[in-house]
ZAMARGU-4260 file (C-alpha; in steps of 0.2 Angstrom, whole numbers, plus 5000, padded with zeros to 4 digits):
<rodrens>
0) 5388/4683/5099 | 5385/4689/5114 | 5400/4701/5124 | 5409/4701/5108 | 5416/4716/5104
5) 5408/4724/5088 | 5413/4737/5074 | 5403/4753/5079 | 5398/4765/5064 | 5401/4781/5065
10) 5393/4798/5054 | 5398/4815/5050 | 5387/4825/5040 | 5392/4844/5036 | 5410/4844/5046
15) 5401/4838/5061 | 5401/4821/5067 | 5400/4804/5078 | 5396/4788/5085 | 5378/4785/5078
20) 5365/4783/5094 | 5354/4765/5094 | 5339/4780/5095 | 5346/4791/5080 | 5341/4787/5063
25) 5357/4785/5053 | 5350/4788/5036 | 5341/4803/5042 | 5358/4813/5048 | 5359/4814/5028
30) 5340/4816/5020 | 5327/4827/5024 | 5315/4820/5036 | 5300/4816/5022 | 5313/4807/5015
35) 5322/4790/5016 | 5338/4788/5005 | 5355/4796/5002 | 5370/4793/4994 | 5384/4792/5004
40) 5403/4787/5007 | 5407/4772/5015 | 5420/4762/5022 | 5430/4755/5037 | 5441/4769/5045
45) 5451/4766/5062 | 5441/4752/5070 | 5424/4762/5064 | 5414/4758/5049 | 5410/4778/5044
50) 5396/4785/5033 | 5399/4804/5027 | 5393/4816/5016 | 5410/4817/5009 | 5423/4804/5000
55) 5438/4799/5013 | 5454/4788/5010 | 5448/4772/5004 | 5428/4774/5005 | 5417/4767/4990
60) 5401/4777/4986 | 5385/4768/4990 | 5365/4772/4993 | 5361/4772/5011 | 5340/4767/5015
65) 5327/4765/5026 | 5310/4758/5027 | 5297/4771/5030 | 5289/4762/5044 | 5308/4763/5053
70) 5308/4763/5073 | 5322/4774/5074 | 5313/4786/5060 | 5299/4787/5073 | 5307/4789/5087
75) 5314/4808/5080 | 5295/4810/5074 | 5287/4806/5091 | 5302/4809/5106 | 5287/4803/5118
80) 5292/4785/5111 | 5307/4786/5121 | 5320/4771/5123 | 5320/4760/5139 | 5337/4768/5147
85) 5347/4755/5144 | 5348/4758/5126 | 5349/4775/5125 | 5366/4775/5127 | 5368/4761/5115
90) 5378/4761/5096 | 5374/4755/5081 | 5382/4739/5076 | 5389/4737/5059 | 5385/4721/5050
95) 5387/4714/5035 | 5374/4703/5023 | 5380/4692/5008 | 5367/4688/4993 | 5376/4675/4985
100) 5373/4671/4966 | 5378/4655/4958 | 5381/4654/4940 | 5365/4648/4937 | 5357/4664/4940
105) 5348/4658/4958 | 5352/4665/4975 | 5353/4659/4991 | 5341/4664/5006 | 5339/4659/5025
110) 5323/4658/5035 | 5329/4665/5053 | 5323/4652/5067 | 5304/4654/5071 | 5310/4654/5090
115) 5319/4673/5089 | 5309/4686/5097 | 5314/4698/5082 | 5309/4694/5064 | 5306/4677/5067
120) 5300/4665/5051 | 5310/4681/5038 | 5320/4674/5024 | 5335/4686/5024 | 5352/4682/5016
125) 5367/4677/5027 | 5376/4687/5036 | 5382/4696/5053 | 5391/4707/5064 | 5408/4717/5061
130) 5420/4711/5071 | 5438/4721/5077 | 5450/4718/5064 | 5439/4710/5049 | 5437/4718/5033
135) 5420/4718/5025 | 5424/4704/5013 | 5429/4695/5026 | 5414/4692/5038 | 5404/4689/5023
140) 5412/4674/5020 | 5414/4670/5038 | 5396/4672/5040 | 5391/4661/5024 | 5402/4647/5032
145) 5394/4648/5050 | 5377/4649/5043 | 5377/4638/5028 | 5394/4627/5029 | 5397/4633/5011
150) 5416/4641/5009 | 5422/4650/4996 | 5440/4649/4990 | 5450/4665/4983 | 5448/4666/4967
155) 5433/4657/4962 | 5420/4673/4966 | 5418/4691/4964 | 5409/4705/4973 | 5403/4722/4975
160) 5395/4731/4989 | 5377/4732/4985 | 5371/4746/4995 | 5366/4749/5014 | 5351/4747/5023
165) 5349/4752/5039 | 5338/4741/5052 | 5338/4737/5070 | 5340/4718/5074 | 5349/4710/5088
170) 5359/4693/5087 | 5356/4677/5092 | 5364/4661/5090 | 5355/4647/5082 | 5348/4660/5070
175) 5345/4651/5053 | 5331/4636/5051 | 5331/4634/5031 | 5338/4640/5014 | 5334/4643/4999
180) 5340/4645/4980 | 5326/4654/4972 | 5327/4655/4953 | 5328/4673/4944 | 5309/4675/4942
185) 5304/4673/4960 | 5316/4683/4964 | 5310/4697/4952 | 5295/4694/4958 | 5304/4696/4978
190) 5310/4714/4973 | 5294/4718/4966 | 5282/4719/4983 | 5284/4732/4995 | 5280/4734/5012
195) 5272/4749/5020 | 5265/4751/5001 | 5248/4744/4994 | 5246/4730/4982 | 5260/4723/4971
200) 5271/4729/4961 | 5276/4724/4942 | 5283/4707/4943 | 5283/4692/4933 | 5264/4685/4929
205) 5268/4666/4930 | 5277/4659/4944 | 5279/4643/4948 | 5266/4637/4963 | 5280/4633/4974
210) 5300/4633/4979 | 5309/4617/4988 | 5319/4624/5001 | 5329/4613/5015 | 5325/4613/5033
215) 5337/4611/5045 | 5335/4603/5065 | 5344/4595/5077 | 5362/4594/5066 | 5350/4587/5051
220) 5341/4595/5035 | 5326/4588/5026 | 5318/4595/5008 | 5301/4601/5008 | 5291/4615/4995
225) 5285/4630/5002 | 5269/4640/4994 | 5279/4653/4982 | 5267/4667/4990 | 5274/4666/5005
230) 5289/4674/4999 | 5279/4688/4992 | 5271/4691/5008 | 5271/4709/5014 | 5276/4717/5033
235) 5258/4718/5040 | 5255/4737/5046 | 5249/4730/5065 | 5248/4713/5074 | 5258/4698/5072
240) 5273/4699/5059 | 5271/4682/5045 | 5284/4673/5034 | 5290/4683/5022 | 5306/4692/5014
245) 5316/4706/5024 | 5311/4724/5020 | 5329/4725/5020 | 5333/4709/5008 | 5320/4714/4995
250) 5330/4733/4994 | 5345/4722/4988 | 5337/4711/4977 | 5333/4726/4968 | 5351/4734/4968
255) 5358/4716/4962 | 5343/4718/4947 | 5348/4732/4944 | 5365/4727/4943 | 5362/4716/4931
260) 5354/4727/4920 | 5371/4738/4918 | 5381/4725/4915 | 5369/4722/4897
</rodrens>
C-alpha cells in the first residue's frame, strides 16, 4: 500500500538502458511507434524486474503489449500532454496478476470497488505490486490470499508466466467488491471483444443470460447474477468508463486460450 517500497522495472534496448519513466511507454522502447507489441526477456535482476531485447541469466521470454488507446503511448505522440510535475520523475511499478484456473475449466475474476477513482466497476484478475525481496510466484499467491482468502499450498498447482501488459493503475486498499468463476465459454466469449476496435469479434453464439458472482461489503458476501453482457462490454472511446473486463485481462485470457490450444 501506500509508502511501501516497490520493485521498479527497468529496460535496455540496443546496449543502452534504464529506469522506465511513469511518461515513457515501455513497450515502445521495443516496437515501432505504429505498432504495440514485442517479444521480449524478462525477469527479476538485482532488486529490478528488467525487460531487454536480449536473454540475460535467468530471464524467460515472454510478449510484452499495450492497448492502442495507452496514455503513456500518447503522451510520446502529443509532448504538449505533458505530466503534472510530480510524476514526471516517477517509475514504473512492477506488478503481478494471477488468472487462476480450477480443474473445472473456470477462472476466477474480481470486480475492483466502484469507490476507486481509476477503473472502477472492471473485472480484472487478482493481483498487485512487486515488493523488495519477493519472487514472482510469490506475490501471486500473496495477492490471491489478500484479495480472495483462497491459499494455495506447494504442490497442488502449477503456472506459467502468461505474458505482459503494460498499464498505468495506482493502488488502493479496499480494492476488490466481488468475484467471479466464469465458465470456459464466457470467457471465450471475454477474449473475443476488444476495445479501441469496432464490433465483436468471433466468440461463442449461445451464452448463458447470465453469471452468479458473490458481492462482498462490510466483512460479508452475498450471491446475486449479473447480465453476461456486462462482461463483454467494451472501453467506451469518451465519457464515463462502465463495468466491463480489463483491456489488459481480456490480453491474458487470450494467451491462457491460446495455451490451451498447445497443450492438444
Amino acid at each position: 500500500m501506500a509508502g511501501l517500497a516497490r520493485v521498479l522495472v527497468h529496460v535496455r534496448c540496443g546496449g543502452a538502458g534504464g529506469p522506465a519513466r511513469f511518461g515513457q511507454s515501455v513497450t515502445g522502447t521495443f516496437c515501432p511507434a505504429h505498432e504495440d507489441a514485442a517479444v521480449v526477456s524478462c525477469g527479476l535482476d538485482r532488486g529490478r524486474f528488467l525487460l531487454s531485447d536480449v536473454a540475460f541469466p535467468g530471464s524467460a521470454t515472454a510478449l510484452l503489449k499495450r492497448p492502442s488507446f495507452c496514455p503513456a503511448k500518447r503522451l510520446g505522440e502529443q509532448p504538449e500532454l505533458a505530466l503534472p510535475a510530480e510524476l514526471r520523475g516517477r517509475g514504473v511499478a512492477a506488478g503481478v496478476a494471477v488468472l487462476l484456473q480450477a480443474s473445472t475449466g473456470r477462472v476466477l475474476l474480481t470486480r475492483r470497488a466502484g469507490t476507486l477513482s481509476i477503473f472502477p466497476n472492471v473485472w480484472v484478475p487478482p493481483g498487485g505490486h512487486v515488493e523488495p525481496d519477493e519472487e514472482l510466484l510469490d506475490v501471486g499467491l500473496r495477492e490471491l490470499e489478500e484479495e480472495t482468502g483462497l491459499r494455495l499450498e506447494a504442490g497442488t498447482f502449477s503456472w506459467r508466466m502468461l505474458g505482459l501488459w503494460e498499464a498505468r493503475m495506482c493502488p488502493s486498499e479496499s480494492e476488490v467488491s466481488a468475484y467471479a468463476w466464469l465458465e470456459p465459454p464466457v470467457l471465450e466469449a471475454i477474449a473475443a471483444t476488444e476495445d479501441g476496435a469496432e464490433g465483436l469479434g468471433n466468440g461463442p453464439s449461445t451464452l448463458p443470460a447470465t453469471v452468479g458472482i458473490t458481492e462482498l461489503s462490510n466483512g460479508s458476501s452475498s450471491t446475486t447474477q449479473l447480465p453476461t453482457s456486462t462482461f463483454l462490454n467494451t472501453a467506451p472511446a469518451e465519457g464515463e468508463d462502465v463495468e466491463r473486463v480489463s483491456t489488459g485481462t481480456k490480453f491474458a485470457l487470450r494467451l491462457w486460450l491460446e495455451s490451451l490450444g498447445e497443450r492438444g
